[in-house]
N, C-alpha and C positions, 0 to 999 in steps of 0.2 A: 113413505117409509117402507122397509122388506116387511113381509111378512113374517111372522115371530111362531115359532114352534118351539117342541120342546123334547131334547134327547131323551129315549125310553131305553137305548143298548148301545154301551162300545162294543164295536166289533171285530176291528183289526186296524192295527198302526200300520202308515204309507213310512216306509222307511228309506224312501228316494231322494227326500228335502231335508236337508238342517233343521226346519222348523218344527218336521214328525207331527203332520196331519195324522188326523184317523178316519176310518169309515169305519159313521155311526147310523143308526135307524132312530127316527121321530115317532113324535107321535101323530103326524099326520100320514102313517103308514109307508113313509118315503125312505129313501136309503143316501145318505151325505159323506161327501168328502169336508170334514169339520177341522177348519184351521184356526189356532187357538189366540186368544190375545195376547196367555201365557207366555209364548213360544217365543224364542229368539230375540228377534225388534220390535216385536209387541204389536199393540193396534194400528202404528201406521200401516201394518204391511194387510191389515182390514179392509183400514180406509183404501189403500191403493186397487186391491181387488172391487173395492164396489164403485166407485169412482172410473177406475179404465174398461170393468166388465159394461159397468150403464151405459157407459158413453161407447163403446164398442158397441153394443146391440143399437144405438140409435143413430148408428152408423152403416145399419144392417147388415155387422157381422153376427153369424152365431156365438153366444157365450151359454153355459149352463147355465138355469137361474138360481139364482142366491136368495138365501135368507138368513134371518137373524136366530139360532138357536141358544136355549138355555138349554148350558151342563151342568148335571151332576154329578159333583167329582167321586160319590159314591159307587158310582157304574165304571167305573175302573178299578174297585176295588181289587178284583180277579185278574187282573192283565200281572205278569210277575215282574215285570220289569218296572224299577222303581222310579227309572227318567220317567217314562208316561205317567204311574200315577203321580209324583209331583206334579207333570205339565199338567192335568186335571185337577188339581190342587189351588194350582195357578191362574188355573182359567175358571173356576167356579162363576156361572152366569151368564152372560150373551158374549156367545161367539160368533163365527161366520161358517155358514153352512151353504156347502156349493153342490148341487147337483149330481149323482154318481151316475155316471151314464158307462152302462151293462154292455160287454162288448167291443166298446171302442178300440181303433186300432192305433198304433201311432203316427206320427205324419211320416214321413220318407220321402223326399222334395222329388229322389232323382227315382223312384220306383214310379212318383205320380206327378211330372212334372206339374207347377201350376200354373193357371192362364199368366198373361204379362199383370192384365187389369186386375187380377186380385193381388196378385204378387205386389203389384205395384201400390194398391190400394191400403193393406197391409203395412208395409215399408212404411208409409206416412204415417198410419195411426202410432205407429210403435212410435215413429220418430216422435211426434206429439206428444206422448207419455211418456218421453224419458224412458223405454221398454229395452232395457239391457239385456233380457233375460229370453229372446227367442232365437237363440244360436242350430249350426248345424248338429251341435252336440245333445242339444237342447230345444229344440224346439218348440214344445209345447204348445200342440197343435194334435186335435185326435179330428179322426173320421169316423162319424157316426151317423148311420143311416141315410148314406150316399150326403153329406153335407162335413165342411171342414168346422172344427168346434174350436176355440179360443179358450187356452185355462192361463190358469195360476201367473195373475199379473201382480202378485207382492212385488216382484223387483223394481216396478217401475214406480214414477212419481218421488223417485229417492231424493228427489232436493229438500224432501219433507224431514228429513231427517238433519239437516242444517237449514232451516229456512232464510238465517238472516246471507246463505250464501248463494241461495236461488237467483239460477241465472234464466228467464224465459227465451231467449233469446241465443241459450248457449247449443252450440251443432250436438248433431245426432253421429256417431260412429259409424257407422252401416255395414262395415267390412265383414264382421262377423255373423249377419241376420241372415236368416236362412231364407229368407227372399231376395237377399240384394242380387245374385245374378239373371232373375227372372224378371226384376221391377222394370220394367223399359220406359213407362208409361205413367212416368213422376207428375211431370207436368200436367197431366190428365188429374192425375186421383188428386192434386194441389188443387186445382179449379175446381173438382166437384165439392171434396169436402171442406177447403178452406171457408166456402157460401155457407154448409150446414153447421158450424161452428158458431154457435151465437148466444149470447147473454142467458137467452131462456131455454138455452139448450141446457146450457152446464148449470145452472140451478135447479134443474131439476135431477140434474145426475147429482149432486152434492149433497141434496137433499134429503136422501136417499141413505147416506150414513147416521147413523143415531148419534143424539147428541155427545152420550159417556164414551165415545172414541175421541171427539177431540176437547173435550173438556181439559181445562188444565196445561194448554200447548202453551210450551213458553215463546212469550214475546207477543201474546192475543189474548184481547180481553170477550172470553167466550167462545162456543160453537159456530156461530153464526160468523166471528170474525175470520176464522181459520176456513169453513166455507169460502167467503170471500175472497180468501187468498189464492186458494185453489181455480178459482173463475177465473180471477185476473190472470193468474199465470198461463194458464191454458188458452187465455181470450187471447191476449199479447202476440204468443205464441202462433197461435192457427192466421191473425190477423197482422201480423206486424210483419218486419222483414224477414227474408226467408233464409236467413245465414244458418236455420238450424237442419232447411231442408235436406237429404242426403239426394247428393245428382244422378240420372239415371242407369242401372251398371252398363244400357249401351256405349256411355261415352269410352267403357275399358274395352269395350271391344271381344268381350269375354262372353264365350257359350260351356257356360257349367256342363256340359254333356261331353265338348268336344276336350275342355281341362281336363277330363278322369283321369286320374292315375299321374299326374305329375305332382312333383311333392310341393306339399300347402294345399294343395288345390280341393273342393269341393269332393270330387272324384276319388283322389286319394284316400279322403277321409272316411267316405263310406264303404270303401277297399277295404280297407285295412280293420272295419271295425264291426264287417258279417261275420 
């Protein structure tokens, strides 16, 4: 289970996501980005964060580490703005608290091109998770202290939100991912990581969500059931046919560097939007 701390200060609302994280300070002396159960779509978008953050780190990407913090929606008393004190309202009690790392810069693919093997390595995991949400718009991706960091995976894992319409086996998009012109080297990161993909892997990343997140899931009788579902679908997935894998962008013949500047293209976009 995360370790369990407990908010001492709001400090300022992130006013980037629909969902209106804050950064607060604990009392284990730490400084968090606190995304609330309150907020938006509620705790699956928890579970989705501790779920593709675990299994991302034991996949040896970098993520922040997370923990489980209790708010008091007292400590927003002084914030003037009345959406946040309701969302603290809302969220009174264990939230998810992610790491605030001091500095960071944002990613920039064509400032800092990246290798094929990470690019490529990347591309997979997302496609695995369902991870809609690491666009060139978007990419949520910081660098910090010469190492690339992985945030905010609420978007992914969204079958969770209709389970009885979960597809494992349903393809990945990739057009949009800010690695797909870099990943050459599909078939590579399939072979390593499809092997580390394994029963006692994702139980213990599952594990790892507290029970009062998935209590109550319609259509499971308990925590442990809705766990289970999460394995299977992820096992399926990593293990089964690869209709969901996305093909390497060498097959388009495409160099993100030499597209700049024609319209749609990679290039264009970060043209147009210094």
């Amino acid at each position: 289970m995360l370790e369990k701390i407990k908010a001492t200060r709001y400090v300022t609302p992130l006013r980037e996501g629909g969902s209106l994280p804050g950064v607060m300070e604990a009392d284990d002396l730490g400084t968090y980005v606190v995304k609330f159960r309150g907020a938006g779509q509620g705790r699956r978008v928890l579970v989705a964060e501790i779920v593709s953050a675990g299994l991302a780190r034991r996949l040896g990407f970098r993520t922040p580490e997370l923990k489980v913090i209790d708010v008091d929606p007292r400590l927003g008393a002084r914030e003037p703005d009345e959406e946040i004190q309701d969302l603290l309202k809302a969220s009174e009690g264990n939230n998810l608290a992610v790491d605030f790392l001091p500095g960071a810069l944002g990613f920039e693919p064509l400032a800092w091109p990246p290798e094929p093997d990470f690019a490529s390595r990347l591309l997979w995991f997302d496609a695995l998770i369902h991870n809609v949400d690491r666009s060139w718009r978007n990419p949520n991706l910081l660098l910090w202290h010469g190492d690339t960091w992985l945030i905010d995976h609420g978007a992914a894992l969204w079958f969770h939100h209709n389970w009885p319409s979960a597809d494992p086996l349903r393809g990945f998009d990739a057009r949009d991912h800010v690695m797909a012109p870099f990943a050459t080297r599909m078939s590579e990161a399939d072979a390593e990581f499809s092997e580390k993909i394994t029963r006692d892997l994702l139980d213990g990343v599952v594990d790892e969500v507290p029970d009062e997140w998935l209590e109550d899931e319609p259509g499971f009788d308990g925590a442990q059931a809705v766990r289970q579902a999460y394995v299977e679908h992820l096992l399926t997935r990593a293990q089964g046919p690869r209709t969901w894998l996305p093909a390497p962008s060498a097959a388009s013949g495409q160099d993100p560097v030499a597209q700049q500047g024609k319209p749609g293209s990679v290039g264009a976009f970060w043209k147009d939007t210094r």
